[in-house]
Every structure is written in structure tokens, then in C-alpha cells.
C-alpha positions, -999 to +999 in steps of 0.1 A: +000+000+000+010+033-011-015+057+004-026+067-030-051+061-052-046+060-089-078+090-096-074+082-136-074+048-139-101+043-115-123+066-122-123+052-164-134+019-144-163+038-130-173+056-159-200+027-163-229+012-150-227+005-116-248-024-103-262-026-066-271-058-056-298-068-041-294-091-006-311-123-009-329-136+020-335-177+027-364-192+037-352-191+079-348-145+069-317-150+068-290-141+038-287-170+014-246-164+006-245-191-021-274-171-039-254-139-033-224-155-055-242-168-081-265-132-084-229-115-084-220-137-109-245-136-131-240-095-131-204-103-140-211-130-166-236-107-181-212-074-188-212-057-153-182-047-149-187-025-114-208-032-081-216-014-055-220-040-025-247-027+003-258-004-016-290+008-008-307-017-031-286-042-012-307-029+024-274-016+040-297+000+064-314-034+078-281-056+079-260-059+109-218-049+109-215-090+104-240-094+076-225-066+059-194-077+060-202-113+047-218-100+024-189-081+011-171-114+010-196-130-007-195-106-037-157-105-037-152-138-038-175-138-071-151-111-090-132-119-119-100-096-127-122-070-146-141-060-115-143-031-098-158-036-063-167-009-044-182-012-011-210+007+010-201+023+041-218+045+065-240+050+096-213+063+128-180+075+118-160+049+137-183+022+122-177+033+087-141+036+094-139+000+107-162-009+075-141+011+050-110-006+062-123-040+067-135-036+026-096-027+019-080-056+037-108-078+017-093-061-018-121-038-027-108-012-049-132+020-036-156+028-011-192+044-015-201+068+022-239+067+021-258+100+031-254+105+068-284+096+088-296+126+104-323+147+099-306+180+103-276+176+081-252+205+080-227+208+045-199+219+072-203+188+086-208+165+054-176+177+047-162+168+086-178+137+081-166+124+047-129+138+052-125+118+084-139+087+066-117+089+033-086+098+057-089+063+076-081+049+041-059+064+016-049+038-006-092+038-015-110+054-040-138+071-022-174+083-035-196+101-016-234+093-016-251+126-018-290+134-015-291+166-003-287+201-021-277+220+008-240+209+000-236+227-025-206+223-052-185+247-033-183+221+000-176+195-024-141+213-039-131+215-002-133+180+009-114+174-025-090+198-013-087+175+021-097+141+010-082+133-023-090+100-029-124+116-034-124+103-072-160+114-076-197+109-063-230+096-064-252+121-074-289+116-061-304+152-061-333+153-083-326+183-102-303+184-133-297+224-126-287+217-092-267+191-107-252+213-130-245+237-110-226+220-080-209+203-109-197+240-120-183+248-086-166+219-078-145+220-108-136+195-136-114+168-116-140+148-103-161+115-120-197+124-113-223+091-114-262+096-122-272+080-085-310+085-100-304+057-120-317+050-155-345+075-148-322+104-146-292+094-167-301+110-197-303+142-183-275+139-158-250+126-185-257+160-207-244+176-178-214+159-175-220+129-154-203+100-168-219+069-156-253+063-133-257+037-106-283+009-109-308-014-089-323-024-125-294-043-137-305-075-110-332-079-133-321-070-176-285-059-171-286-060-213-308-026-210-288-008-184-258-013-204-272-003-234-284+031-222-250+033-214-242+026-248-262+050-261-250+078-237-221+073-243-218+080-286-242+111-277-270+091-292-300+104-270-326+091-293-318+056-284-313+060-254-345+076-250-360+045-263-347+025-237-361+046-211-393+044-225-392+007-220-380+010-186-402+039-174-433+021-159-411-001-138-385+021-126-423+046-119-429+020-091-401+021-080-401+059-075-440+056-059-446+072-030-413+087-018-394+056-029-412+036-005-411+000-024-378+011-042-364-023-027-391-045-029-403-036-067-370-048-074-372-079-054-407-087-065-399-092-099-367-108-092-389-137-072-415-137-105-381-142-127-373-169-104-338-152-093-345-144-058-374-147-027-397-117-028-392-106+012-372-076+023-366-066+060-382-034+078-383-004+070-392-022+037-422-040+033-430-067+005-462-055-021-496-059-018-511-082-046-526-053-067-490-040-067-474-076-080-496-073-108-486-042-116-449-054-113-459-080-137-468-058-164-440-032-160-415-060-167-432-080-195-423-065-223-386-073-218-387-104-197-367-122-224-338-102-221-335-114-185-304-139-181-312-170-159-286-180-126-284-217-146-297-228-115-329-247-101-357-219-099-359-202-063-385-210-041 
């Protein structure tokens, strides 16, 4: 270890589609680890080449500091040599310091620091708070997870100017002029990822955002990566069409504040016979009508959904 992180190199790796896996539960609640490989490796197999372990799609927020961490083994030990695994961190300083290190010594090559969790969240201290994170581990890439416009691009240039293994962020404000603008005053150095998904990549990769994070890729990782296709030769047309095929299903997804983000994705993992359906509190699994409505969203392209080659999930 160095205690430095090649920006360029990792930040190209980035400049993708980033796939948060989901957390698959067993029959007993608990997590089903053997499942977890073979759902890493199916992203892999299918052209994924980054992941973002306990993500939120992954329900960082309802595992314990064990789970999590198995679960980081779990994916790791699916990689092949052109993955880039970058792990979510968070909650308390000290236990996303002990996180964030315990990813390194496992060989992840970046860490994601998930919003704080605090309802009155000053940028000051969003800067306090990522700095001392990204400090614990220098020879990491680090990405913030940012939700909130009150950090503006102004506190994101200084905790670049203290932390700079900062190689970019997740982006999850939902306003491309926000967007544009923070992007403005932070300056040119940094990779910035659509964390809206699909939904917003469009307009967030106009702006100069150079890859977008996903929870759709468990399902038809072929679509997510051709939007990035798209995006990336400047053909907005196409990828515009994609979107269009996506929108009803990433729609209930976005329902209600979010509120069955998880468990939309999980639903129609269980009806493609990849996964159980059940997600832990605050999640909550759908009501019937809602199924249906999964159902339908997904239809159109269920045939561009690649199979574990495995014996269908109970």
C-alpha cells in the first residue's frame, strides 16, 4: 500500500454502469450467501463490470456490521479480474471507518459513504464527516453518496481539497440544474455518477455525469448497459427508447417517496425466479394489486433477462 489512489485509472473503471445488488434472503430471513455469488456472478457473466456492495438496493440500512461484511465477501469472492468492487459504508464514523478498512483488507478497490443519517444535516459537517472517513483509508477510492442540495458544489471542492482520494460521487439530487451547477463549482477533476439511475441518466450525463448507478441491472443488465451505450456515442434518441421501456417499472419504483424502491426490485426478481420476494423493515414486500402491476411493467422485456443456470428459487 502506497497511500494513494490511482484517480485516472479508477475513475475510467467507473465511468459505467454500476450495479447494486440486491441481498437475498432464505427461507429461515436469513441471507442466502451461495445465492449472493451466483446473483454477483450472473452481473459479471452478463457485462457488469462495477458493483456497489450494500448499496441501498442491497438494504445496507437493515443488515447488521456482520452481515454486511459477509456480504462483502460474498461478492468479492464472485469477482473476476475485470471488477471493480466498491463497497458501501456509513452510519457512525468509527463504524464506517472500521467498514471502510475491513473492505480494503478484503481487496475492494473503492468505497461508497452513504448520506449520513440525520435529519438535520449541515454541509460543514458533510464535509467533517466524509474527510475523516476517506482519511482512515488512503490507498481507496472514495465516493460520496449525496442526497441533499444544501451541499452545494462549493463544499464539495473542499473536501477534494482534504480528501483526495475523493475520485467522484453519487449524485442523487433530483434536479439536473442543481446538478449542473454544484458540478460548476466543484470544478472539472472529479467523476460524477447519475445516483437517480436509468430515470435520470439522460439528463444527468448531458451535464457531465459520466456513468449512473443501478438497482435495475439485477433484473435485464442488457438494457442498463445499453443506455449506457447510447450515452455514451451522444445518441439520445436511443437511449430515450430505452427509457421508455423501462419507465413504468422504474415509476414504481419511485411511488410514494421511494417507499417499495427495494421491494419492486425484489418482486420481480422472485416472478423471474432469481430471488425470494421478502425484504426486511423499514421495507415492506407489495400488496397483490402492486405484484400485478410489477408484472406488467416487466413484460415487455422479460426475455432479455439472463437465468442463474440454476434450479428456480422458491
Amino acid at each position: 500500500m502506497n497511500g494513494s489512489v490511482n484517480h485516472t485509472g479508477l475513475a475510467e473503471r467507473l465511468s459505467t454502469v454500476v450495479g447494486i445488488p440486491v441481498v437475498p434472503y432464505d427461507a429461515d430471513g436469513k441471507i442466502d450467501h451461495d445465492l449472493t455469488v451466483a446473483l454477483a456472478a450472473r452481473l459479471i457473466g452478463n457485462g457488469v463490470s462495477a458493483l456497489t456492495v450494500n448499496g441501498n438496493t442491497g438494504e445496507f440500512y437493515a443488515l447488521s456490521p456482520e452481515e454486511r461484511r459477509a456480504v462483502l465477501a460474498s461478492v468479492i469472492s464472485a469477482r473476476d479480474a475485470t471488477t471493480t468492487i466498491i463497497a458501501g459504508v456509513g452510519l457512525d464514523v468509527h463504524t464506517a471507518v472500521s467498514d471502510a478498512c475491513f473492505a480494503r483488507d478484503l481487496g475492494a478497490d473503492a468505497i461508497m459513504i452513504h448520506q449520513p443519517v440525520v435529519p438535520y444535516l449541515a454541509a460543514d459537517g458533510w464535509v467533517e464527516y466524509n474527510a475523516a472517513i476517506a482519511a482512515a483509508v488512503p490507498d481507496l477510492g472514495v465516493l460520496p453518496y449525496l442526497t441533499n442540495p444544501v451541499v452545494s458544489g462549493a463544499h464539495i471542492a473542499r473536501l477534494t481539497e482534504r480528501a483526495p482520494n475523493v475520485v467522484g460521487l453519487k449524485y442523487s439530487v433530483a434536479d439536473p440544474v442543481t446538478f449542473t451547477t454544484a458540478k460548476t463549482q466543484a470544478g472539472d477533476e472529479l467523476l460524477w455518477l447519475a445516483g437517480l439511475a436509468e430515470s435520470y441518466a439522460p439528463a444527468y450525463w448531458q451535464a457531465g455525469a459520466r456513468g449512473f448507478t443501478s438497482g435495475l441491472v439485477n433484473l435485464a443488465p442488457a438494457l442498463c448497459l445499453e443506455m449506457l451505450s447510447a450515452l455514451r456515442k451522444s445518441d439520445y434518441a436511443a437511449a430515450s427508447r430505452v427509457w421508455q421501456r423501462i419507465r413504468h417499472f422504474e415509476e414504481l419504483r419511485a411511488r410514494d417517496g421511494s417507499a417499495n424502491n427495494v421491494s419492486v426490485v425484489k418482486e420481480a426478481m422472485h416472478q423471474l425466479g432469481l430471488c425470494r420476494r421478502e425484504v426486511r423493515p423499514p421495507s415492506h414486500p407489495l400488496p397483490a394489486t402492486l405484484a400485478r402491476e410489477v408484472a406488467k411493467a416487466i413484460q415487455p422485456w422479460r426475455s432479455l433477462v439472463p437465468q442463474l443456470g440454476r434450479e428456480r428459487v422458491a
